[in-house]
TORGUZA-414786 format. One record per residue: residue in one letter; chain; x, y, z of N, C-alpha, C, O, CB in turn. Coordinates in steps of 0.05 Angstrom, whole numbers, plus 5000, padded with zeros to 4 digits. Atoms other than C-alpha are relative to their C-alpha. Glycine has a CB too. Layout:
N
- resn;chain;n.x;n.y;n.z;ca.x;ca.y;ca.z;c.x;c.y;c.z;o.x;o.y;o.z;cb.x;cb.y;cb.z
- a;A;X;Y;Z;X;Y;Z;X;Y;Z;X;Y;Z;X;Y;Z
...
***
This chain:
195
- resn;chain;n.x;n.y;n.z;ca.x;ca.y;ca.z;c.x;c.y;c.z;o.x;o.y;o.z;cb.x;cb.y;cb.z
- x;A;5003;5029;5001;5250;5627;5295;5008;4991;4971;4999;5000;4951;4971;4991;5007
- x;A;4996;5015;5035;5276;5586;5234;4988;4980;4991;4983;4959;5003;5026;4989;4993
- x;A;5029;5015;5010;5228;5560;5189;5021;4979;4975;5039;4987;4960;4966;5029;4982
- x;A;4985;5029;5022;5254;5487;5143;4978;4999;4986;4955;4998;4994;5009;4965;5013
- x;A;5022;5010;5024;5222;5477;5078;5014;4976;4988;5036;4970;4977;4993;5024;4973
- x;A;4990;5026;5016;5215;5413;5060;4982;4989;4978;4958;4994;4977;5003;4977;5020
- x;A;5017;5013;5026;5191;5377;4998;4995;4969;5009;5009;4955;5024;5019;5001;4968
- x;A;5018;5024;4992;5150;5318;5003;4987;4986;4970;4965;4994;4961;4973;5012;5021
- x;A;5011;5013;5020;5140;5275;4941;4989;4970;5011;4999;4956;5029;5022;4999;4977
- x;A;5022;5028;4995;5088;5213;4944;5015;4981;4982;5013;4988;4958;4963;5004;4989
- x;A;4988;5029;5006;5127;5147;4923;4972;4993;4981;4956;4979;4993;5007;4976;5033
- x;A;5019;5010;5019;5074;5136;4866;4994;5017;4971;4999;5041;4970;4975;4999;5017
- x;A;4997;4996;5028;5060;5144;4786;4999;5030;4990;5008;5042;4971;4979;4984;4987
- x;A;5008;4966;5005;5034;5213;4795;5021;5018;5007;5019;5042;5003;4974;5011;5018
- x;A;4977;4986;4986;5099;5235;4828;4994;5029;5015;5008;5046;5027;5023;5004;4977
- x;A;5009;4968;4973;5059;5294;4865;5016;5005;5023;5025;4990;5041;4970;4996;5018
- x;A;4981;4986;4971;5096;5334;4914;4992;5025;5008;4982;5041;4992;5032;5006;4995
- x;A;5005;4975;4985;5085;5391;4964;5021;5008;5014;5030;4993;5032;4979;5000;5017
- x;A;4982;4987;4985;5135;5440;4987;4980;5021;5028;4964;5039;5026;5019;5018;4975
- x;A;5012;4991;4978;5120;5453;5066;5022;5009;5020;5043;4997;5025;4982;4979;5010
- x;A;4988;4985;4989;5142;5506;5110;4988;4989;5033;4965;4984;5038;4994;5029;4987
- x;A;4995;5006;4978;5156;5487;5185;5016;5008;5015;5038;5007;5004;5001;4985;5001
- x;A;4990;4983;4981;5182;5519;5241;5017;4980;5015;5008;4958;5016;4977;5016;5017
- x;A;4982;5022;4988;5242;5482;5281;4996;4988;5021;5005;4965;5026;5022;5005;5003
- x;A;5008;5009;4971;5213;5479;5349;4967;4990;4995;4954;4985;5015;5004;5031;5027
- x;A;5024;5021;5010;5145;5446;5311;5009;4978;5004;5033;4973;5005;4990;4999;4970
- x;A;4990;5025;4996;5142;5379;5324;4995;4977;4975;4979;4983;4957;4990;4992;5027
- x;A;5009;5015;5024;5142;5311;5276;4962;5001;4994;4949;5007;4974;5011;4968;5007
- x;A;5033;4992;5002;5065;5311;5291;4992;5017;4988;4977;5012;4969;4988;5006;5019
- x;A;5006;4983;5022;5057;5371;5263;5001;4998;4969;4983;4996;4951;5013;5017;5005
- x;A;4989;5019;5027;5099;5351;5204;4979;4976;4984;4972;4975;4960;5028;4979;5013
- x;A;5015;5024;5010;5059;5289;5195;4964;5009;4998;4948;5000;4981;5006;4974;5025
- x;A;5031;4989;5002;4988;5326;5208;4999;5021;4962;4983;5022;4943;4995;5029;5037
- x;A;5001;4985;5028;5009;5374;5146;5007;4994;4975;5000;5007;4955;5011;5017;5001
- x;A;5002;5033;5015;5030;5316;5106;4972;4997;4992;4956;5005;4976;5008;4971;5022
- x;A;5045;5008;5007;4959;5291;5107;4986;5016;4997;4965;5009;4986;4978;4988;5021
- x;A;5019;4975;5007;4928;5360;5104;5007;5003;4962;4990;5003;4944;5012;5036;5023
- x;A;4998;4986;5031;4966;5379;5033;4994;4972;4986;4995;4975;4961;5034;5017;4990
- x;A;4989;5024;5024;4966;5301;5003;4958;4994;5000;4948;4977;4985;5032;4961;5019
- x;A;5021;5008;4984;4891;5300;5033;4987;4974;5009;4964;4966;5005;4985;5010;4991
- x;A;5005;5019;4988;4891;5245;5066;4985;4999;5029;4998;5007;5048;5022;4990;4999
- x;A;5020;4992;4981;4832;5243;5118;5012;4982;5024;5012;4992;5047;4967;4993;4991
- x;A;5012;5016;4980;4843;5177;5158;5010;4999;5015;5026;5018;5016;4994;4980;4998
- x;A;4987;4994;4986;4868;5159;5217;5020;4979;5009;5026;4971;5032;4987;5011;5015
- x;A;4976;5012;4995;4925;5116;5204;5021;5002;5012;5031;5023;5018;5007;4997;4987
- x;A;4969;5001;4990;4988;5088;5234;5015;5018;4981;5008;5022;4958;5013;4967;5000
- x;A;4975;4993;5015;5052;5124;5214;5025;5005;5015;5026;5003;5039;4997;5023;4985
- x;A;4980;5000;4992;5123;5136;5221;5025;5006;4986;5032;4994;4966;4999;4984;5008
- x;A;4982;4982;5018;5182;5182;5202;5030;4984;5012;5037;4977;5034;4997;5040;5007
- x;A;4970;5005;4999;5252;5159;5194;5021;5016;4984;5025;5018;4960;5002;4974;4991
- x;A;4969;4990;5007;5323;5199;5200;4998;4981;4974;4990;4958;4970;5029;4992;5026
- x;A;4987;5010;5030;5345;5189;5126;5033;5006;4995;5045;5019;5012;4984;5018;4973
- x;A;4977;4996;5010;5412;5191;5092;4999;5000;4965;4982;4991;4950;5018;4979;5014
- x;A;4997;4993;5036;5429;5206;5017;4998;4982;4984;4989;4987;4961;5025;5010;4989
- x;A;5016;5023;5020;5420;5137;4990;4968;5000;5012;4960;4979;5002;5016;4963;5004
- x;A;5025;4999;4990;5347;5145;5022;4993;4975;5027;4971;4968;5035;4981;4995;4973
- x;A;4995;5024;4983;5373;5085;5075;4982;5008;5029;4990;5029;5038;5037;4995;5005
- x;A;5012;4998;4974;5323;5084;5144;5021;4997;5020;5037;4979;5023;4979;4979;5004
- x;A;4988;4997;4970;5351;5107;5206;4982;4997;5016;4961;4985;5010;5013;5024;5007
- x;A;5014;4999;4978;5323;5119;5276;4970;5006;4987;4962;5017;4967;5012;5022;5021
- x;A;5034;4996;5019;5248;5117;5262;4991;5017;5028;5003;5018;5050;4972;4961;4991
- x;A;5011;4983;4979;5201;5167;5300;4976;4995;4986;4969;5004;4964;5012;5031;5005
- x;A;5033;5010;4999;5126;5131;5311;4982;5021;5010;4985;5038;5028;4994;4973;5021
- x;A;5019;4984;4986;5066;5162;5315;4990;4986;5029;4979;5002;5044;4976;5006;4980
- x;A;5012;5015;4971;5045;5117;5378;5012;4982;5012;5012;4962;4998;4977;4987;4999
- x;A;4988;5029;4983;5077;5066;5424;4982;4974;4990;4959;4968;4996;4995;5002;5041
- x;A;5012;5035;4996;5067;4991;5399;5020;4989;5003;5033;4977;4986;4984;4982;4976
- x;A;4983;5019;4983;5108;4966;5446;5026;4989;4993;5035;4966;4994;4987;4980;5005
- x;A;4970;5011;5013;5179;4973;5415;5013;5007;5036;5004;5023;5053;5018;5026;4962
- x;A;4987;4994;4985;5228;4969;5470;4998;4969;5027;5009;4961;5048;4988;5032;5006
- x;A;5000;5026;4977;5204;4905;5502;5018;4979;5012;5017;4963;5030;4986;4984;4993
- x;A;4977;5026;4985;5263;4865;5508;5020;5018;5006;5040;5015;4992;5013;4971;4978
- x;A;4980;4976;4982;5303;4924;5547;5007;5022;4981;5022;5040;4989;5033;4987;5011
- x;A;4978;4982;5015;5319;4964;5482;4978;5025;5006;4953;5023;5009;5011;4990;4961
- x;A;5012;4975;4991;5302;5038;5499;4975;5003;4974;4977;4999;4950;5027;5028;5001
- x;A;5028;4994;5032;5229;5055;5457;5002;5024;4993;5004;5042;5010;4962;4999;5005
- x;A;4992;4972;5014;5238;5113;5407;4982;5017;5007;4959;5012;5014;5001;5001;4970
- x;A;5022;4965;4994;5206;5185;5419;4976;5002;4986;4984;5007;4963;5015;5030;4987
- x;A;5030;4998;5010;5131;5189;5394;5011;5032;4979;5030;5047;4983;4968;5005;5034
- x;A;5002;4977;5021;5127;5244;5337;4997;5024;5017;5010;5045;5012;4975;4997;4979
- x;A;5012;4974;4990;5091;5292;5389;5031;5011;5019;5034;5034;5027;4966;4993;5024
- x;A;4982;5002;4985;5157;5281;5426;5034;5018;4991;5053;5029;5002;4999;4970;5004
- x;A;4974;4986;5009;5206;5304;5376;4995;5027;4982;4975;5029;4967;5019;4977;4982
- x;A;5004;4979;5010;5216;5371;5352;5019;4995;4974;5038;4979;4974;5006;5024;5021
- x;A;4993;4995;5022;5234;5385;5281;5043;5003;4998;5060;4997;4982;4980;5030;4994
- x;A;4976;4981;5009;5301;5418;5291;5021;4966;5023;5046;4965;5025;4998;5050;5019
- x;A;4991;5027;4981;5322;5347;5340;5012;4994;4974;5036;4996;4979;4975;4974;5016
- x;A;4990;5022;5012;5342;5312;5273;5011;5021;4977;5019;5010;4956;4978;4974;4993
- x;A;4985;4984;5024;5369;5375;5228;5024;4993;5008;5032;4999;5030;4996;5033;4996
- x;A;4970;5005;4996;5439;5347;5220;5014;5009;4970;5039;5013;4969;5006;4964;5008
- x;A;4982;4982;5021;5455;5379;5146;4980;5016;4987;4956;5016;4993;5018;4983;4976
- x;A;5017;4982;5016;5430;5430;5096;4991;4985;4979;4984;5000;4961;5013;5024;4991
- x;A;5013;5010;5012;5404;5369;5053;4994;4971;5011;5000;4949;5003;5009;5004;4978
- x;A;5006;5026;4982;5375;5325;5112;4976;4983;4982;4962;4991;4964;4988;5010;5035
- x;A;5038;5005;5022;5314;5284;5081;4997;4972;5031;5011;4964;5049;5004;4976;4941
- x;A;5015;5015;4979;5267;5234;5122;4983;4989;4981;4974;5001;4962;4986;5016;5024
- x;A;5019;5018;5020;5227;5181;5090;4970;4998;5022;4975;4999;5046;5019;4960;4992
- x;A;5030;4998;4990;5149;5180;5117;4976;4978;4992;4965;4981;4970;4989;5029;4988
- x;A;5026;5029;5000;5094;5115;5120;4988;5007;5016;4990;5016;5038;5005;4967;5008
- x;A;5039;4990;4995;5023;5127;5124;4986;4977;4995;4987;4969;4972;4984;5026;4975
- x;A;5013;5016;5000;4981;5073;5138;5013;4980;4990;5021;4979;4966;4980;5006;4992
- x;A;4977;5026;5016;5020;5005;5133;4984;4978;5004;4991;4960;5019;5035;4993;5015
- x;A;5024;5021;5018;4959;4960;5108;5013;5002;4968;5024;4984;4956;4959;5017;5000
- x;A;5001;4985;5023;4966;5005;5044;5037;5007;4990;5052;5005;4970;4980;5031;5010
- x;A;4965;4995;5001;5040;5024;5059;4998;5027;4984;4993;5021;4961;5023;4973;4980
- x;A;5002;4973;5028;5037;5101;5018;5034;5011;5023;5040;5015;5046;4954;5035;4999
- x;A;4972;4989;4985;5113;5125;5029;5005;5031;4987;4994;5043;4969;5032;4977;4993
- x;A;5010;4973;5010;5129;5190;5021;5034;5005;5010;5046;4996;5029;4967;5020;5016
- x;A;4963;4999;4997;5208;5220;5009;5006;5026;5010;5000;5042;4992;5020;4996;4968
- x;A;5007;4970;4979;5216;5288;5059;5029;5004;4993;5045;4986;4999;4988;4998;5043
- x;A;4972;4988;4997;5285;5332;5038;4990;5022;4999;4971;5029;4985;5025;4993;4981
- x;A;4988;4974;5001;5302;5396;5053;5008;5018;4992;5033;5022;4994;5008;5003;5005
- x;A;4992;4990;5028;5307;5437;5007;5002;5035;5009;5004;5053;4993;4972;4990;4973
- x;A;4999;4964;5003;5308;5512;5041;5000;4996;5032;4992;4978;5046;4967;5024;4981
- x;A;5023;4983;4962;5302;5554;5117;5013;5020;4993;5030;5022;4975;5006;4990;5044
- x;A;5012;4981;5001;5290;5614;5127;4993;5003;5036;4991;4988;5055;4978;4996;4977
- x;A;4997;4993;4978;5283;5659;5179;4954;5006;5002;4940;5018;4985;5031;5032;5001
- x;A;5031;5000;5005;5196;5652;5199;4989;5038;4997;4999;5058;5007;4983;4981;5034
- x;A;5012;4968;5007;5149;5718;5169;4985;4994;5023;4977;4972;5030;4980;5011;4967
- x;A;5018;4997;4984;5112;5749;5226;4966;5008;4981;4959;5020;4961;5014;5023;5020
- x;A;5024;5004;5006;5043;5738;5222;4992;4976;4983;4974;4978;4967;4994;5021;4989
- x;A;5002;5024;5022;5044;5671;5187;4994;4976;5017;5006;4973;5038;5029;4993;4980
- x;A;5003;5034;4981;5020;5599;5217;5010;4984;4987;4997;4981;4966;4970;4985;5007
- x;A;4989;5028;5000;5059;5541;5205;4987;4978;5013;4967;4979;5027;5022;5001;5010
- x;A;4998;5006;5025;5061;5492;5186;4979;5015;4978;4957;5024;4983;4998;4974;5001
- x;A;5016;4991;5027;5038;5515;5107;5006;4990;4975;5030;4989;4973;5002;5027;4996
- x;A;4997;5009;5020;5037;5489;5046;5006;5027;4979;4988;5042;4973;4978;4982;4995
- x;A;4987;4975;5021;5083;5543;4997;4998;4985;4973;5000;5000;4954;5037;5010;5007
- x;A;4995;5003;5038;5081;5496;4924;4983;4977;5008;4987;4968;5030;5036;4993;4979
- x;A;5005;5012;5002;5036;5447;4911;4999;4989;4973;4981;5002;4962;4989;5003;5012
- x;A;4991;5008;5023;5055;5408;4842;4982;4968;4990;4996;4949;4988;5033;4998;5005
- x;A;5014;5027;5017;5007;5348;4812;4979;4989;5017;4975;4995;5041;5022;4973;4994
- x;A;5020;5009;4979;4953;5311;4835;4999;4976;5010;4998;4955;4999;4978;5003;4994
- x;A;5001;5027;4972;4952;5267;4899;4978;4978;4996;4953;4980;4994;4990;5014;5037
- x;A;5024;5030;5002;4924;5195;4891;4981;5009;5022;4985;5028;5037;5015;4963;5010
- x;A;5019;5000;4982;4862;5187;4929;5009;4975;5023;5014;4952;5014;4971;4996;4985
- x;A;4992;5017;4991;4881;5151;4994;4986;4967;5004;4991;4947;5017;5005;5012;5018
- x;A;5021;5025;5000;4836;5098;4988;5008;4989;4970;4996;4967;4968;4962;5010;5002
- x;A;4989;5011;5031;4866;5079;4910;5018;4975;5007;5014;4954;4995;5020;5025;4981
- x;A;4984;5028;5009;4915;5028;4922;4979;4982;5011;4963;4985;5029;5033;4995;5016
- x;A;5004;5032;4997;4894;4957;4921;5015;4985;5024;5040;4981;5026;5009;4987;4974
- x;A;4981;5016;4972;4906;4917;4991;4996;4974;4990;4974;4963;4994;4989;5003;5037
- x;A;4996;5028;5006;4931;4850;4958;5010;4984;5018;5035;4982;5019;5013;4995;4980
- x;A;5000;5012;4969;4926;4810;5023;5020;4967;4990;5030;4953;5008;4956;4994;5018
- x;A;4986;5020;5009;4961;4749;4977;5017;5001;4988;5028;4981;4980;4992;4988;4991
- x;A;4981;4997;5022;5006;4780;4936;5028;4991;5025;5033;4997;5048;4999;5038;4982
- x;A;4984;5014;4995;5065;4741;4943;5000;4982;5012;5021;4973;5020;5012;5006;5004
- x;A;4994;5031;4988;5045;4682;4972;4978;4982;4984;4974;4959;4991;4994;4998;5039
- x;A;5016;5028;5024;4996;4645;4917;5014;5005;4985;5020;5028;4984;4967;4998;4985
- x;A;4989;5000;5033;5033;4631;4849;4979;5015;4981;4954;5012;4980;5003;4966;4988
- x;A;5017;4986;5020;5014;4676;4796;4972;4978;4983;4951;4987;4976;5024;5014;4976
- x;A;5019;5013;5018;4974;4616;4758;4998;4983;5024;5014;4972;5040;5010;4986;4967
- x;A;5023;5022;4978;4919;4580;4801;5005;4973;4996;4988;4960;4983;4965;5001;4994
- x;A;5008;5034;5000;4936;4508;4807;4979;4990;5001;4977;4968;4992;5009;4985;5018
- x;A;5023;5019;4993;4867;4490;4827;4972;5016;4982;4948;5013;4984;4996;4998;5041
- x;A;5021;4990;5020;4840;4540;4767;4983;4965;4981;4996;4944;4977;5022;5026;4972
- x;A;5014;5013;5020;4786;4497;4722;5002;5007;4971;5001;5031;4968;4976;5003;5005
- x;A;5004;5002;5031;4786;4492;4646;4973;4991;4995;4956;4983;5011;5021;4980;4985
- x;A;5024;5018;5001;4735;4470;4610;5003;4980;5000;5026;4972;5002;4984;5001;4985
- x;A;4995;5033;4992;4719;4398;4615;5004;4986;4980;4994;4991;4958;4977;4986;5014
- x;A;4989;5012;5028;4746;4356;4571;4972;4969;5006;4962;4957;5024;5049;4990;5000
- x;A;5015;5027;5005;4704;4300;4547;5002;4992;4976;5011;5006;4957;4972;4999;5005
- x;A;4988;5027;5026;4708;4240;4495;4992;5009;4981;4999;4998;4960;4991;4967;4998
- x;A;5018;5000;5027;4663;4272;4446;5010;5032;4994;5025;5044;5010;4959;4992;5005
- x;A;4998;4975;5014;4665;4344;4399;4967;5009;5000;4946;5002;4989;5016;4996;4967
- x;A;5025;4974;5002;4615;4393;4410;4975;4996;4982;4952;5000;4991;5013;5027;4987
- x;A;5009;5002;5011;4585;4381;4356;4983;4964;4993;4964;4956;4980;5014;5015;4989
- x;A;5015;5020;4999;4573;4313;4366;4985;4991;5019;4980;4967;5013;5010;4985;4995
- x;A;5012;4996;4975;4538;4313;4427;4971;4995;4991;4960;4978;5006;5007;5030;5014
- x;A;5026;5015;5016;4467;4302;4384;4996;4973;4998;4977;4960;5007;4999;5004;4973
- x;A;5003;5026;5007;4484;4240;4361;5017;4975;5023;5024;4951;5022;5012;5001;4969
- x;A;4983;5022;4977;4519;4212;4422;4979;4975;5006;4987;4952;5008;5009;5019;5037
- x;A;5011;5026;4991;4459;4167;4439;4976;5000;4977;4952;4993;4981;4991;4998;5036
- x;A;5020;5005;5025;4428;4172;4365;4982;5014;5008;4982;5029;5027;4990;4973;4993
- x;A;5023;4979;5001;4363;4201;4350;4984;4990;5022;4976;5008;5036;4981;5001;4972
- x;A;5015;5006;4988;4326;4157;4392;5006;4990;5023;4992;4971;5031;4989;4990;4990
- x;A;4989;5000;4981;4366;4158;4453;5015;4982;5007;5026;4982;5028;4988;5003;5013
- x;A;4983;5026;4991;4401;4091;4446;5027;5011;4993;5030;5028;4975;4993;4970;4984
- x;A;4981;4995;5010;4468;4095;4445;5016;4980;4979;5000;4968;4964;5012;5006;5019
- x;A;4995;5002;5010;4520;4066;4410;5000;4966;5003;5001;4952;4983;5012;5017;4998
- x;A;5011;5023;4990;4509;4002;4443;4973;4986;4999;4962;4970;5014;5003;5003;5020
- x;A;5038;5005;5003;4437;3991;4419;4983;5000;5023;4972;4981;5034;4990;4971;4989
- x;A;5017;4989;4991;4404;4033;4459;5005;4991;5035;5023;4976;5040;4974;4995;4983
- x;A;5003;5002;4980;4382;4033;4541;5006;4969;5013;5023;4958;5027;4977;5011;5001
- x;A;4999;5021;4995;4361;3972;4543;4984;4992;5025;4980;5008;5042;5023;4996;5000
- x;A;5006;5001;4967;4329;3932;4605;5011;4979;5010;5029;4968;4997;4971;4998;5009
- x;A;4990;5017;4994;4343;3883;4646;4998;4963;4989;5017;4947;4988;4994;5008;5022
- x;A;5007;5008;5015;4309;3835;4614;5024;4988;4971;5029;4964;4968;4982;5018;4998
- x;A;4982;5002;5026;4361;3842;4543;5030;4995;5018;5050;5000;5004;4999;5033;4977
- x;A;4970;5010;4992;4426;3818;4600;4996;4971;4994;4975;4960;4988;5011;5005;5035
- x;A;5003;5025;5005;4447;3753;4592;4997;4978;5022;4985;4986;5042;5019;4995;4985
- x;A;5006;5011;4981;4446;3695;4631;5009;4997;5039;4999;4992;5061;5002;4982;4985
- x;A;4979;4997;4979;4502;3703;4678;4991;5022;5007;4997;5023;5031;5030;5000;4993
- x;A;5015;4968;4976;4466;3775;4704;4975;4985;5017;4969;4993;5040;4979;5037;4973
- x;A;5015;5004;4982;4412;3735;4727;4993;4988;5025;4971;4992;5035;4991;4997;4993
***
């Protein structure tokens, strides 16, 4: 049986990657289960692998589950459990781009980098190199607005502007509470025309 090693770097600052050994008649599921085993990612997110090409451009995608592509007559693509590994080997530096949970979006860049003929006695999928350490999947930030409020809050507050300085704020209605108008006053001190 011929076993593909592929490398798997995480699209993020830490640039972590795992080189993983897979067998050709394994399927994407597998692929994608050992993904999340070496990156340790527990949950049980959506995902979905896409044929790549050498600028890293998306091809045919292969879903982990039917949501209902195919509805307006176009044929719905093969589920992961559906396609075997060795379905989409078309060169000796094929690569496949990989999305894990698309709340979060975590992408992940899959080339080919070796095969090999499989050692007896070995289970595949396996993780052969593991190189830096994997964000925690729960780390990114889900900015549910990013890109649709303007960076600066139109309807932010300042402080309040008013007629007077800080410091005069004592003497705004004098010591003895009148203001600058001689004081409260009652009704009494209006003139004739108020009454």
């Amino acid at each position: 049986m011929r076993i593909h090693r592929f490398r798997v770097l995480i699209d993020h600052p830490s640039e972590a990657f795992r080189d993983i050994e897979i067998q050709s008649d394994q399927s994407f599921l597998d692929l994608h289960t050992a993904i999340k085993d070496a990156f340790a990612f527990i949950g049980q997110e959506m995902a979905c692998f896409y044929v790549s090409d050498e600028e890293w451009g998306k091809g045919p995608e292969i879903p982990l589950a039917d949501l209902g592509f195919g509805m307006d007559g176009d044929e719905a693509p093969a589920l992961m459990d559906q396609v075997l590994i060795s379905d989409h080997i078309r060169s000796t530096q094929q690569r496949f781009i990989y999305a894990y949970d698309f709340l979060h979006l975590w992408m992940f860049m899959i080339e080919l980098i070796g095969a090999s003929e499989a050692l007896p006695g070995v289970q595949y999928p396996r993780v052969v190199m593991s190189m830096g350490q994997a964000p925690d999947e729960h780390s990114k930030e889900m900015d549910l607005a990013d890109g649709i409020l303007e960076d600066e809050d139109p309807y932010a507050t300042g402080p309040e502007e008013h007629g007077y300085e800080a410091d005069d704020e004592d003497d705004l209605f004098g010591e003895d509470g009148d203001d600058e108008f001689g004081g409260h006053g009652n009704i009494d001190d209006l003139g004739e025309e108020y009454r």
